[in-house]
LOLUMLUM-817086 format. One record per residue: residue number from 1; chain; x, y, z of N, C-alpha, C, CB in turn. Coordinates in pm, whole numbers, plus 50000, padded with zeros to 5 digits. Atoms other than C-alpha are relative to their C-alpha. Glycine has a CB too. Example, Ala and Ser with C-alpha at 12.3 -4.5 7.8 and 13.67 -1.06 7.14 Angstrom:
(1 'A' (50089 49881 50000) (51230 49550 50780) (50090 50120 50000) (49901 50003 50125))
(2 'A' (49918 49881 49994) (51367 49894 50714) (49923 50109 50073) (50041 50046 49858))
***
This chain:
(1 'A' (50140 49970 50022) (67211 62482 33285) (49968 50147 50027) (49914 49912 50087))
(2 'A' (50039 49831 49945) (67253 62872 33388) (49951 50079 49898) (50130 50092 50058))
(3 'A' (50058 49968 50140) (67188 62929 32998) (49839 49983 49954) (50077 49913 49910))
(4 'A' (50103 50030 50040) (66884 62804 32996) (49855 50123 49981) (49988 49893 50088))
(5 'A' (50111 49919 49985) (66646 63116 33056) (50024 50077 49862) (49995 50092 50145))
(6 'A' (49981 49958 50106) (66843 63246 32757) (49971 49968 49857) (50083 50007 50014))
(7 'A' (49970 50059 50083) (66762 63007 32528) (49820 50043 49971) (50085 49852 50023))
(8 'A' (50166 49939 50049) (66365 63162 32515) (49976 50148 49951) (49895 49997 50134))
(9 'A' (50032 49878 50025) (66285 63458 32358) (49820 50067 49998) (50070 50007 49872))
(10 'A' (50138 49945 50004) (65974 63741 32361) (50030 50073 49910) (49932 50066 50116))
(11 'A' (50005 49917 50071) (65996 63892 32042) (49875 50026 49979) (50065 49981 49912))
(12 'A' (50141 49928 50029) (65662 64113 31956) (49928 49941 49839) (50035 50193 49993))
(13 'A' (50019 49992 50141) (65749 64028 31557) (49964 49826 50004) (50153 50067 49896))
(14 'A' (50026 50161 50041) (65708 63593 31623) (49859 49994 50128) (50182 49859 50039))
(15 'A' (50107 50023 49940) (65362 63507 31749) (49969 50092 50101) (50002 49886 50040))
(16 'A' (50077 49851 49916) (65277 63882 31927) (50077 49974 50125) (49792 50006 50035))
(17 'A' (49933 49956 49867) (65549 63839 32185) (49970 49885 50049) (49952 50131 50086))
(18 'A' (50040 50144 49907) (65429 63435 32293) (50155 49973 49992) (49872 49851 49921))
(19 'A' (49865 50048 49988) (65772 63282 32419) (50006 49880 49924) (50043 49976 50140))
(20 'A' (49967 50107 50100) (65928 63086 32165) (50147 49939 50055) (50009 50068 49835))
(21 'A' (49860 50026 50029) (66248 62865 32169) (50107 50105 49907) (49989 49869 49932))
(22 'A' (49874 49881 50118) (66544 63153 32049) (50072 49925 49916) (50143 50094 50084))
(23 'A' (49955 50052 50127) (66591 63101 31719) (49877 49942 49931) (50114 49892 50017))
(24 'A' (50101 50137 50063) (66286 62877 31628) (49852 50107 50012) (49993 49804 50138))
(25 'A' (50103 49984 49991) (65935 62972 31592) (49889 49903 50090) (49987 50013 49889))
(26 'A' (50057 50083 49908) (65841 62688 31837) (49959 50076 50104) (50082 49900 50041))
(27 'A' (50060 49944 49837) (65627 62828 32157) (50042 49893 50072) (49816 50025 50029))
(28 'A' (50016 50090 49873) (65709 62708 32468) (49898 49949 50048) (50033 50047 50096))
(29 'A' (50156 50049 49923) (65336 62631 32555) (50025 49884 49893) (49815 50122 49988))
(30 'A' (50021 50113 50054) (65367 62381 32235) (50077 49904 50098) (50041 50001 49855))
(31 'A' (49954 50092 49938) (65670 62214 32379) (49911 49926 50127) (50115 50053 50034))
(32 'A' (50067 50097 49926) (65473 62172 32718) (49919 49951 49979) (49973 50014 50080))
(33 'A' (50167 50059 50066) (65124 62073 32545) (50089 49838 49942) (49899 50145 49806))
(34 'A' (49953 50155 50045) (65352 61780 32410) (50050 49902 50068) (50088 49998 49918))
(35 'A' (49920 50056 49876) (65521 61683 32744) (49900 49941 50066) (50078 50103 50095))
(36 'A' (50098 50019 49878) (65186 61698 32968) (49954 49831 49962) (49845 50136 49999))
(37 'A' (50091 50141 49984) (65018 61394 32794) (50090 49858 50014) (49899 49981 49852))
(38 'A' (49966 50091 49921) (65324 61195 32847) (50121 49978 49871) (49874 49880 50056))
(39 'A' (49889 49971 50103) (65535 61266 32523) (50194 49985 50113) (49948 50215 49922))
(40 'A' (49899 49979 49897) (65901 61220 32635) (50125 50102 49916) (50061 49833 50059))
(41 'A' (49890 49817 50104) (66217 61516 32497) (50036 49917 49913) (50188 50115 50079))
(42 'A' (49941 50049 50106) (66355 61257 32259) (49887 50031 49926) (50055 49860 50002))
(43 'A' (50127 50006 50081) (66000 61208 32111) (50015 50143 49970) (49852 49950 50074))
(44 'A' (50005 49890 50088) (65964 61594 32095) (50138 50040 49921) (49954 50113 50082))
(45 'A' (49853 49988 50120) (66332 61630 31959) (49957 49919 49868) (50173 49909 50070))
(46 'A' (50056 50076 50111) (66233 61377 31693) (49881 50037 49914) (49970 49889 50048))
(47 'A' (50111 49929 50104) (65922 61555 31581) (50044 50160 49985) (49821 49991 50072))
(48 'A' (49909 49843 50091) (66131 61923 31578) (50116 49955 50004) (50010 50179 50076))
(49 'A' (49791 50066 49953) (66511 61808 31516) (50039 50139 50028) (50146 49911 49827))
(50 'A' (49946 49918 49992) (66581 62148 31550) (49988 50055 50145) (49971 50064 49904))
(51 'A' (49988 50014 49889) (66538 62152 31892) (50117 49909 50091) (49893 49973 50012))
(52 'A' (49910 50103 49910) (66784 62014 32194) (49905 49974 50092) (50144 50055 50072))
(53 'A' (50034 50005 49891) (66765 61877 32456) (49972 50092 50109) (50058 49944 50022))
(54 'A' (49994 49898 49881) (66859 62169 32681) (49868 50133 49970) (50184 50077 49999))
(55 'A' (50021 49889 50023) (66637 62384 32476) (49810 49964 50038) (50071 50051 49838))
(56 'A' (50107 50038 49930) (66332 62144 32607) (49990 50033 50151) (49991 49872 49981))
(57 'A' (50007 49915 49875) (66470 62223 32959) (49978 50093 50026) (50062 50013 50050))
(58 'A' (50058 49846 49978) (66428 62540 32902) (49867 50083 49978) (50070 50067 49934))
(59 'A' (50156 49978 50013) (66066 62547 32791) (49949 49917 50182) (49921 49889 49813))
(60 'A' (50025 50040 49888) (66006 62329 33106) (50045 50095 50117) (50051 49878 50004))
(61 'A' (50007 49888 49859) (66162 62567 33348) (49959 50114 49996) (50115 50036 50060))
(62 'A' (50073 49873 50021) (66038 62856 33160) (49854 50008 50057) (49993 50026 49852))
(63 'A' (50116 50021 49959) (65709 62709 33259) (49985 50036 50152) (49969 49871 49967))
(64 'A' (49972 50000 49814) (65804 62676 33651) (49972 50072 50028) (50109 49995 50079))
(65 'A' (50006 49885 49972) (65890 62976 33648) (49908 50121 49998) (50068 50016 49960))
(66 'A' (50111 49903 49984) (65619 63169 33541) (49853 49942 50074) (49969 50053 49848))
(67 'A' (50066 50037 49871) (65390 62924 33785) (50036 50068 50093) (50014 49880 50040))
(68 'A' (49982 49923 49949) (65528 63112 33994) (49953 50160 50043) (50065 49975 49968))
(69 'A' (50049 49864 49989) (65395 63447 33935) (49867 50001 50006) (50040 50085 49897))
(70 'A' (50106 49974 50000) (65024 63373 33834) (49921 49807 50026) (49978 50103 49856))
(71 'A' (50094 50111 49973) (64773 63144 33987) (49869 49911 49933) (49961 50043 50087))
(72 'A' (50040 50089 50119) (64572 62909 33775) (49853 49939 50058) (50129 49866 49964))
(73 'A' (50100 50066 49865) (64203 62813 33987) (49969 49852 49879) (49797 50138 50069))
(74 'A' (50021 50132 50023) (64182 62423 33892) (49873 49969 50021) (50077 49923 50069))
(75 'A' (50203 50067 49960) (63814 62357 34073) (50022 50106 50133) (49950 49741 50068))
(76 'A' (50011 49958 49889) (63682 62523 34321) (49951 49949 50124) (49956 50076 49981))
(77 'A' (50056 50024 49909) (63576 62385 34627) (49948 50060 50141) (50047 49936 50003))
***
């Protein structure tokens, strides 16, 4: 799985630099927008075949990872 950060790209020329699956024009925000409501990786493999498995892991940890850097305010209390 050490491949996995590789498998996203930021090109400027596919959607202004939004991280896509490398190779694909898929965003990683789609992949997770399809995961959150409960979608499972076969299901999204099955609606892009051109996707893997690993290349869903890698939208998922791409995500992690940039949780990481910026904070998101949910509600305030």
């Amino acid at each position: 799985m050490a491949d996995l950060p590789t498998r996203i790209s930021l090109d400027p020329a596919v959607y202004g630099g939004t991280p896509c699956i490398r190779g694909t024009r898929i965003r990683v925000c789609l992949v997770l927008d399809l995961l959150v409501p409960g979608m499972s990786d076969a299901e999204v493999r099955a609606e892009y075949p051109e996707l893997t498995r690993d290349d869903v892991l890698a939208a998922i940890a791409y995500g992690a990872e940039t949780s990481r850097e910026d904070v998101i305010r949910t509600s305030q209390k």
